[in-house]
N, CA, C and O atoms as a Tinker XYZ file with bonds, in Angstrom:
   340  protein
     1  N     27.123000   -4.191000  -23.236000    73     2
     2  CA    25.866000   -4.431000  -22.563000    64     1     3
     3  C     25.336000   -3.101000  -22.036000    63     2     4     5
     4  O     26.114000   -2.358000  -21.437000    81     3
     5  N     24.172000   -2.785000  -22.203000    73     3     6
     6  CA    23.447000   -1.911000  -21.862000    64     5     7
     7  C     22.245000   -2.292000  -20.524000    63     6     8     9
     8  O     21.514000   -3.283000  -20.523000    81     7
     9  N     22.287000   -1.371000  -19.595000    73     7    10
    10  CA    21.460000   -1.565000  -17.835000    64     9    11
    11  C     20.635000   -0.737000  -18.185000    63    10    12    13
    12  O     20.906000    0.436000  -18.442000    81    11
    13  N     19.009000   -1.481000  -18.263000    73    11    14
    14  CA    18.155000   -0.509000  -17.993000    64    13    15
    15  C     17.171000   -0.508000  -16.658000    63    14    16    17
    16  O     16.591000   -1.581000  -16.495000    81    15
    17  N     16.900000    0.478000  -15.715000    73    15    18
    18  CA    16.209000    0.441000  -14.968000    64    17    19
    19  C     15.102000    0.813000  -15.036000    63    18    20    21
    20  O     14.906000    1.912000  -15.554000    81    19
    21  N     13.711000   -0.154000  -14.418000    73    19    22
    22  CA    12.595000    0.462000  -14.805000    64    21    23
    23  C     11.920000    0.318000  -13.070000    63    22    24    25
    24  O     12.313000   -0.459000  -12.200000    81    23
    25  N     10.813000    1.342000  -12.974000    73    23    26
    26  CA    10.371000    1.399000  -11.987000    64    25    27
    27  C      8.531000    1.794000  -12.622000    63    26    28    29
    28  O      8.027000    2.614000  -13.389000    81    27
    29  N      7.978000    0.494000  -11.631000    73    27    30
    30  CA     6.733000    0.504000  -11.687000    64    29    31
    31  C      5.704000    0.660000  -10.408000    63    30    32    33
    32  O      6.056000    0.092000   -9.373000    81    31
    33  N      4.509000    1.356000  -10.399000    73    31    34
    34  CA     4.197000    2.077000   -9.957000    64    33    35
    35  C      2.929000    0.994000   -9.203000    63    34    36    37
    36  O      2.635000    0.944000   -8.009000    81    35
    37  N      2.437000    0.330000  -10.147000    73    35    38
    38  CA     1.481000   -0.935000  -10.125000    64    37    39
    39  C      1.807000   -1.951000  -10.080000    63    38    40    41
    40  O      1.762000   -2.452000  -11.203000    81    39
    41  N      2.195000   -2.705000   -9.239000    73    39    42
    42  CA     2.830000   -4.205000   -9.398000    64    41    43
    43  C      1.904000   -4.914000   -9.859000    63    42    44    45
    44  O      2.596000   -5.844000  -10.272000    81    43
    45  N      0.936000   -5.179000  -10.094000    73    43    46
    46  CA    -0.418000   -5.748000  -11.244000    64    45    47
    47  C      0.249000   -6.605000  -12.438000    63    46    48    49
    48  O      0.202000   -7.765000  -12.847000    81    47
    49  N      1.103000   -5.010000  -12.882000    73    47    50
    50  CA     1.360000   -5.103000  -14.114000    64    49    51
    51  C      3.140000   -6.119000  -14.094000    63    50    52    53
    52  O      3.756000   -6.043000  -15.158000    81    51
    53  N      3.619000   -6.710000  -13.289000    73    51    54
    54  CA     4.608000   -6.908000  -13.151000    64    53    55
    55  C      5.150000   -8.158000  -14.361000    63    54    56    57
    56  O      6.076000   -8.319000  -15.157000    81    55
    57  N      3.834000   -8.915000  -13.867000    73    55    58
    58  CA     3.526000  -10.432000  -14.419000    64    57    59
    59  C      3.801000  -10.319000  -15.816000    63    58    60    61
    60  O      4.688000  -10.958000  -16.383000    81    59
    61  N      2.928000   -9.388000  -16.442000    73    59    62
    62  CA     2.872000   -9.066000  -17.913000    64    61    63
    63  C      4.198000   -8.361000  -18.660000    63    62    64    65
    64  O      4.273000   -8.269000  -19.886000    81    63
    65  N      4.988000   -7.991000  -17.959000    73    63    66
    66  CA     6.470000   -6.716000  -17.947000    64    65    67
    67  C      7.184000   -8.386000  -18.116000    63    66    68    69
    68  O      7.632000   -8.703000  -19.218000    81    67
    69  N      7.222000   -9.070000  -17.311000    73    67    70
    70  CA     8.257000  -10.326000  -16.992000    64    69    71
    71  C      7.843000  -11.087000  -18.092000    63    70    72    73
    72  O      8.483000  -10.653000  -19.050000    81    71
    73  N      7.101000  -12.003000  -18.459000    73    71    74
    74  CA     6.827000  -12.249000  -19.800000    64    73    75
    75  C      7.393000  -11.565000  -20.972000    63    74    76    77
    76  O      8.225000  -12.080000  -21.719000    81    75
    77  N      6.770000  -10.044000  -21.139000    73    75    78
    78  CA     7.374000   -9.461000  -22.533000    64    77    79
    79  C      9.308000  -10.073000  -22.559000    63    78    80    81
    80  O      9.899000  -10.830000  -23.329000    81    79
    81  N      9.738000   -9.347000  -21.415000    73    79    82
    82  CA    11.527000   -9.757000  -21.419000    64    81    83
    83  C     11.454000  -11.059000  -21.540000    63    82    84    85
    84  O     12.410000  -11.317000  -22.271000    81    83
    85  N     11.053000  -11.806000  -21.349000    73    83    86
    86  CA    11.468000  -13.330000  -21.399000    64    85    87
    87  C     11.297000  -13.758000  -22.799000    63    86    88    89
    88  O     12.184000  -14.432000  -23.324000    81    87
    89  N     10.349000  -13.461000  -23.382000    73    87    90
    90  CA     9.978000  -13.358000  -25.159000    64    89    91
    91  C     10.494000  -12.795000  -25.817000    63    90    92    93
    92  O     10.401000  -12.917000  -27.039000    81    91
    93  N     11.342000  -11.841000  -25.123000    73    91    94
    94  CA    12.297000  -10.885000  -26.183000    64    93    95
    95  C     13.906000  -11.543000  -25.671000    63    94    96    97
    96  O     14.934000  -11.286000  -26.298000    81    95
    97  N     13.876000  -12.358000  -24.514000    73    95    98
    98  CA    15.562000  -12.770000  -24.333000    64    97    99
    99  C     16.218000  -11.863000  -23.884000    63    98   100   101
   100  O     17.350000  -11.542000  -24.246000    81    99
   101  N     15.283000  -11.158000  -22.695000    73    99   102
   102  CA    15.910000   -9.752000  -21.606000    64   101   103
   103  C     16.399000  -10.624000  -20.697000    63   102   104   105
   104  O     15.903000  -11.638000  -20.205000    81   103
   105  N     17.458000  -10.083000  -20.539000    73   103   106
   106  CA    18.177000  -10.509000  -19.142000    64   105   107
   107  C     17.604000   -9.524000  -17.786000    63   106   108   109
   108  O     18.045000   -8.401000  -17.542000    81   107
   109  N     16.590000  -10.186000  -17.034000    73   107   110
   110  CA    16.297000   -9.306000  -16.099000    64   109   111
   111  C     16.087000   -9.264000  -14.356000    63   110   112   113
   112  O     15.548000  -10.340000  -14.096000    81   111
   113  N     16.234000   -8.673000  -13.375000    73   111   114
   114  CA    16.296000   -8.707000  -11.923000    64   113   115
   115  C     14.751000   -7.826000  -11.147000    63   114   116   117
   116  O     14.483000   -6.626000  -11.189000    81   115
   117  N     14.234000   -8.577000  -10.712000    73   115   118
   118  CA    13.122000   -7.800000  -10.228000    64   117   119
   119  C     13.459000   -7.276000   -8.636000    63   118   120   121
   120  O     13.032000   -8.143000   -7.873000    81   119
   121  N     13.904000   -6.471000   -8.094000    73   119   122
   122  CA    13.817000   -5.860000   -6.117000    64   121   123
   123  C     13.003000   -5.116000   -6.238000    63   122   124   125
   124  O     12.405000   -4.493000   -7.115000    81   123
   125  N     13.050000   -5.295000   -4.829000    73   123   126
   126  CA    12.050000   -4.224000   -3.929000    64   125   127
   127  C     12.982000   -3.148000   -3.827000    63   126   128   129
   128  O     14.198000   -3.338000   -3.869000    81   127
   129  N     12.327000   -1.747000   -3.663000    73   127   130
   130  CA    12.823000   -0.192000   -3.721000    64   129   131
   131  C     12.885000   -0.335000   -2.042000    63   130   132   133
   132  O     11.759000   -0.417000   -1.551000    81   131
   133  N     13.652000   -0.366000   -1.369000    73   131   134
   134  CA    13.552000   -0.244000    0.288000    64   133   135
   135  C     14.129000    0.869000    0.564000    63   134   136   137
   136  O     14.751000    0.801000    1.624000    81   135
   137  N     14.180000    1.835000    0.066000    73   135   138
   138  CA    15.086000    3.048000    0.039000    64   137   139
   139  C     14.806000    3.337000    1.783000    63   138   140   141
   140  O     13.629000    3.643000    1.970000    81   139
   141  N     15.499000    3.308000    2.855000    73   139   142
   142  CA    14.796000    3.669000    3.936000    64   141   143
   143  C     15.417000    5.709000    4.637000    63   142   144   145
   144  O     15.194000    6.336000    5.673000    81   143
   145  N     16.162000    5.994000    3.428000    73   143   146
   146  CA    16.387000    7.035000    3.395000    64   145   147
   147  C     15.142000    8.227000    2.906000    63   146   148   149
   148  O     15.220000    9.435000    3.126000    81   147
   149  N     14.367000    7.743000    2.421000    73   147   150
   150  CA    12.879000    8.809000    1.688000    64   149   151
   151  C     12.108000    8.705000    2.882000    63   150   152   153
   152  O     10.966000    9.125000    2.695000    81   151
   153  N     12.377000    8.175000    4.393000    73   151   154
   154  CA    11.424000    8.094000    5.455000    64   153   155
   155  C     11.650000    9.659000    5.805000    63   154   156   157
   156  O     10.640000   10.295000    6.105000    81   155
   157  N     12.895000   10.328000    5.791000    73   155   158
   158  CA    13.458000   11.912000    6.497000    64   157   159
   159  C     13.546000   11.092000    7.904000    63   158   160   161
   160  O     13.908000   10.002000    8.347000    81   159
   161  N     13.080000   12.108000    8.242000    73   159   162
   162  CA    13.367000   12.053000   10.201000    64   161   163
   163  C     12.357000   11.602000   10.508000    63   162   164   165
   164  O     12.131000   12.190000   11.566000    81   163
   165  N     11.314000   10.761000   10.283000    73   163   166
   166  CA    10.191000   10.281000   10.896000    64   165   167
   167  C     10.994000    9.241000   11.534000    63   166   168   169
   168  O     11.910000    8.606000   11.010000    81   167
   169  N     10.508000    9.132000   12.822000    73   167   170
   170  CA    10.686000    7.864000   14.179000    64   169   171
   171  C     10.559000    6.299000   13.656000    63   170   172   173
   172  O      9.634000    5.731000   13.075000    81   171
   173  N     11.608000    5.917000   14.011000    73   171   174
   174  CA    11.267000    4.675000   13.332000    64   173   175
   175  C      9.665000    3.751000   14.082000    63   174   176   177
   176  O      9.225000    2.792000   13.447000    81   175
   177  N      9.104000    4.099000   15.144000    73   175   178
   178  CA     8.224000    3.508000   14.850000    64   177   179
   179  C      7.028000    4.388000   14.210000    63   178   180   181
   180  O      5.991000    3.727000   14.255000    81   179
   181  N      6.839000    5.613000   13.652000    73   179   182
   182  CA     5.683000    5.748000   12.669000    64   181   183
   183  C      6.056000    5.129000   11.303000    63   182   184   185
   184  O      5.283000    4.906000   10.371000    81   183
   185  N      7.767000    4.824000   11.374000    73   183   186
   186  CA     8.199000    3.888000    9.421000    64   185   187
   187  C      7.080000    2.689000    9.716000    63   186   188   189
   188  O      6.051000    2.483000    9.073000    81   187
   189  N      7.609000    1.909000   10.948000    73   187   190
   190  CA     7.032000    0.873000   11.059000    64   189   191
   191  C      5.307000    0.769000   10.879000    63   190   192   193
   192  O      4.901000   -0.069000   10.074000    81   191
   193  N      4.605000    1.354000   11.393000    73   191   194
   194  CA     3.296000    2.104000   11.707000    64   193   195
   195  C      2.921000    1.854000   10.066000    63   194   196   197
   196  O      2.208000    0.912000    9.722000    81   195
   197  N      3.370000    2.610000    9.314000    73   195   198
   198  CA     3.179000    2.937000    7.431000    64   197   199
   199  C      3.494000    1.714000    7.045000    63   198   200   201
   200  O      2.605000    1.185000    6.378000    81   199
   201  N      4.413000    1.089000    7.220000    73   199   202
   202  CA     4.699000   -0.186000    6.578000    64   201   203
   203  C      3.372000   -1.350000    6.982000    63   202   204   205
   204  O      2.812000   -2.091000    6.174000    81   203
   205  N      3.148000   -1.266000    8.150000    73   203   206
   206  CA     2.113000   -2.610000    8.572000    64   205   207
   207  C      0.851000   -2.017000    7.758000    63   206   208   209
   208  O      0.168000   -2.765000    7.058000    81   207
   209  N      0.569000   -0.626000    7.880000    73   207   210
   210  CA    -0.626000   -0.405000    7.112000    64   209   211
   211  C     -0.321000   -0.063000    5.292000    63   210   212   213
   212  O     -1.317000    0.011000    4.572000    81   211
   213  N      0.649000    0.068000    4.858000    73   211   214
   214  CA     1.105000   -0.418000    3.226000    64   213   215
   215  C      0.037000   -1.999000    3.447000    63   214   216   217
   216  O     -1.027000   -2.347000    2.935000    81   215
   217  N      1.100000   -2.739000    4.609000    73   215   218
   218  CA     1.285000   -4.184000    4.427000    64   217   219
   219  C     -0.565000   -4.735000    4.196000    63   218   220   221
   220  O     -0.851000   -5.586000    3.355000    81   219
   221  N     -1.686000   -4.037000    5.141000    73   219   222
   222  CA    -3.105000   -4.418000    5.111000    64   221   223
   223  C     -3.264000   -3.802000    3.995000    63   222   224   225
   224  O     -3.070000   -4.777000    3.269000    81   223
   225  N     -3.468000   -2.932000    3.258000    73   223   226
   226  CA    -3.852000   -2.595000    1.759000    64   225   227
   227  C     -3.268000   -3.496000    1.220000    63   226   228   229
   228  O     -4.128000   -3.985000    0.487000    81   227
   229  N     -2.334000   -4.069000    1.086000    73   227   230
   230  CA    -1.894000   -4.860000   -0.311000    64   229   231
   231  C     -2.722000   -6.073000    0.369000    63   230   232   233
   232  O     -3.443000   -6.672000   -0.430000    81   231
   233  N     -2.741000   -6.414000    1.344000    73   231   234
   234  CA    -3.743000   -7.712000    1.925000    64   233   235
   235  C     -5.322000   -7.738000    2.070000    63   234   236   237
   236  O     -6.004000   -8.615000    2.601000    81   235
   237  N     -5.826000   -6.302000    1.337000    73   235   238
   238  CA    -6.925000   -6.061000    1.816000    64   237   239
   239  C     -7.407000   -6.279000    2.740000    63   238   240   241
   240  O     -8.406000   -6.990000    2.852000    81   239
   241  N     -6.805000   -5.710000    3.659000    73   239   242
   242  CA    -8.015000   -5.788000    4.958000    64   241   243
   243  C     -7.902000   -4.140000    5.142000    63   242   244   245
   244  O     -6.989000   -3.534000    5.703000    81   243
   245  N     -8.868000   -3.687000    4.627000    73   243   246
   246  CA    -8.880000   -2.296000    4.880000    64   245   247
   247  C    -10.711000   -2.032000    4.512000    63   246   248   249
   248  O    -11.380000   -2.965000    4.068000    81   247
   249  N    -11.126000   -1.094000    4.691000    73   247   250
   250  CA   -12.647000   -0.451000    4.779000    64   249   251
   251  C    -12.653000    0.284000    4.276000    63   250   252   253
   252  O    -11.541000    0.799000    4.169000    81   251
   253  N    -14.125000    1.197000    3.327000    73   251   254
   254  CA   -13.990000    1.855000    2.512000    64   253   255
   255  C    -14.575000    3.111000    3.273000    63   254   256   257
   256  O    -15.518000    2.811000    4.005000    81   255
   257  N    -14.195000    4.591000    3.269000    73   255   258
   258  CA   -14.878000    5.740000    3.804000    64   257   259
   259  C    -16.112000    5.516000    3.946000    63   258   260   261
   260  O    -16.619000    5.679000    5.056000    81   259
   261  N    -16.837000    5.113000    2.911000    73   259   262
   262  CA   -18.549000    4.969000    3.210000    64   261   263
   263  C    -18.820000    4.217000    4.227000    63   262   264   265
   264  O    -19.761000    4.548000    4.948000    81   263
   265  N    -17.995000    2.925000    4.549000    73   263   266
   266  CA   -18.277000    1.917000    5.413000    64   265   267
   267  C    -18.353000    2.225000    6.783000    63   266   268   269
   268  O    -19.267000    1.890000    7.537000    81   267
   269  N    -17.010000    3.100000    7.172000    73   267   270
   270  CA   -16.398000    3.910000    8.237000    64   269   271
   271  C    -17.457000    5.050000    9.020000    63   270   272   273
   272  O    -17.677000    5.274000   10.211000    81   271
   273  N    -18.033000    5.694000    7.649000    73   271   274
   274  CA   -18.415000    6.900000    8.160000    64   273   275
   275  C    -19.712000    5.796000    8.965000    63   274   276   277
   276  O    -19.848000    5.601000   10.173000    81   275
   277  N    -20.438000    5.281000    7.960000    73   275   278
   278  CA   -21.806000    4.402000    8.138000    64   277   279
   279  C    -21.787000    3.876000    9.541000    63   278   280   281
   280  O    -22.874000    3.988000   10.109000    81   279
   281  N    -20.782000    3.306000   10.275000    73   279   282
   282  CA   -20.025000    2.855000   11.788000    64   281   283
   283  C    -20.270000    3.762000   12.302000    63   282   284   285
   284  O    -21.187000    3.711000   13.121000    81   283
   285  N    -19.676000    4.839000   12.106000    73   283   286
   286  CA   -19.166000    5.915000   13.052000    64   285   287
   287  C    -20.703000    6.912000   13.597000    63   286   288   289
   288  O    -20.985000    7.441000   14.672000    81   287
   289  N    -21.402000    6.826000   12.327000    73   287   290
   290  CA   -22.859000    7.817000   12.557000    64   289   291
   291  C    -23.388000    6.821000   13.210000    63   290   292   293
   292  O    -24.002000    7.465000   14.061000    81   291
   293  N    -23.635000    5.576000   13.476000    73   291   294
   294  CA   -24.632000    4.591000   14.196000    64   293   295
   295  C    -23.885000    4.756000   15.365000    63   294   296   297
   296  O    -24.731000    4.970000   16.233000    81   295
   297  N    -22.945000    4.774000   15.801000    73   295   298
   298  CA   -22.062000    4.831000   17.578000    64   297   299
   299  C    -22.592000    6.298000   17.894000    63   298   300   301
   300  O    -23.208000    6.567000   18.926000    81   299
   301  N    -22.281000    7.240000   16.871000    73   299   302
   302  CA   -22.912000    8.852000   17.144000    64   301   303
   303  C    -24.189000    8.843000   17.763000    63   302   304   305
   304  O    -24.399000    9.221000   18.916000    81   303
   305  N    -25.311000    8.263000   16.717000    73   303   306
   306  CA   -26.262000    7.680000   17.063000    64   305   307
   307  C    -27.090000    7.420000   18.660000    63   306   308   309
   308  O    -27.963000    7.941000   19.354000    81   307
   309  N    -26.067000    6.153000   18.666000    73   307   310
   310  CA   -26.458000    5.247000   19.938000    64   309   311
   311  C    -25.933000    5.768000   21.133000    63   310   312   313
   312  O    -26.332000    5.243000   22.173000    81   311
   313  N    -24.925000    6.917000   21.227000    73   311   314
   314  CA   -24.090000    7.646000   21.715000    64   313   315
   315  C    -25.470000    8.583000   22.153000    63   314   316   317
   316  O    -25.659000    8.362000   23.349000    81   315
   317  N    -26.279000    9.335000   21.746000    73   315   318
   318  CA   -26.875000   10.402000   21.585000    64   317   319
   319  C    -28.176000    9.805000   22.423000    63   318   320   321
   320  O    -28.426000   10.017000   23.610000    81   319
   321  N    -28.851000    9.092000   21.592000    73   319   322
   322  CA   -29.711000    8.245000   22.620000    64   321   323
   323  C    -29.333000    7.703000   23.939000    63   322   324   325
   324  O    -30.068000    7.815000   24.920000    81   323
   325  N    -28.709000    7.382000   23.950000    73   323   326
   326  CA   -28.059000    6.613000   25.543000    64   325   327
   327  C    -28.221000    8.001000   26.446000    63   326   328   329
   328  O    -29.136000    7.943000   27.267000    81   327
   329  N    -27.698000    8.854000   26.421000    73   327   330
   330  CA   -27.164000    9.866000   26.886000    64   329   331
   331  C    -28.307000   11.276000   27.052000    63   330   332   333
   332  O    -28.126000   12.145000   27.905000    81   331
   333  N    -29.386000   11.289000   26.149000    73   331   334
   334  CA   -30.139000   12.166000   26.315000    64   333   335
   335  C    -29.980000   13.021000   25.214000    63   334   336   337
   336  O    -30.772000   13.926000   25.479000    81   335
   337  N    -29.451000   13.297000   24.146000    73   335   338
   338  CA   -29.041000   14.446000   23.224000    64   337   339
   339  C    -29.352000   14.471000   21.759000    63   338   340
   340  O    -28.995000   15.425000   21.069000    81   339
């Protein structure tokens, strides 16, 4: 018996990878990479910090730069007026 390991970059594509082996009669195991050694010395709460925001991108709840900036110049804005400037 021969072990092959594959690592994918896009989980998209996972669905379509699992099918092909199953049509070909691959014997196969899908995990998660949790390597928590590739963190280095970062504090475990900025791991945590990266993980919840991994966790909103894959959930989309995230905003796009244009959206952000578009926010940020209207508070600048209203900031400026209020204030005299």
């Amino acid at each position: 018996m021969t072990t092959l390991k594959l690592q994918i970059d896009n989980e998209d594509d996972l669905p379509e990878l699992e099918a092909i082996f199953i049509r070909m009669g691959v014997r196969f195991e899908v995990t998660e990479d949790e390597d928590d050694d590739d963190w280095g010395d970062l504090p475990e709460a900025a791991i945590e910090g990266i993980k919840a925001g991994l966790a909103d991108v894959k959930a989309g709840r995230t905003h796009s730069h244009e959206y952000v900036m578009a926010e940020m110049n209207k508070k600048i804005a209203e900031y400026r007026k209020q204030n005299g400037r």
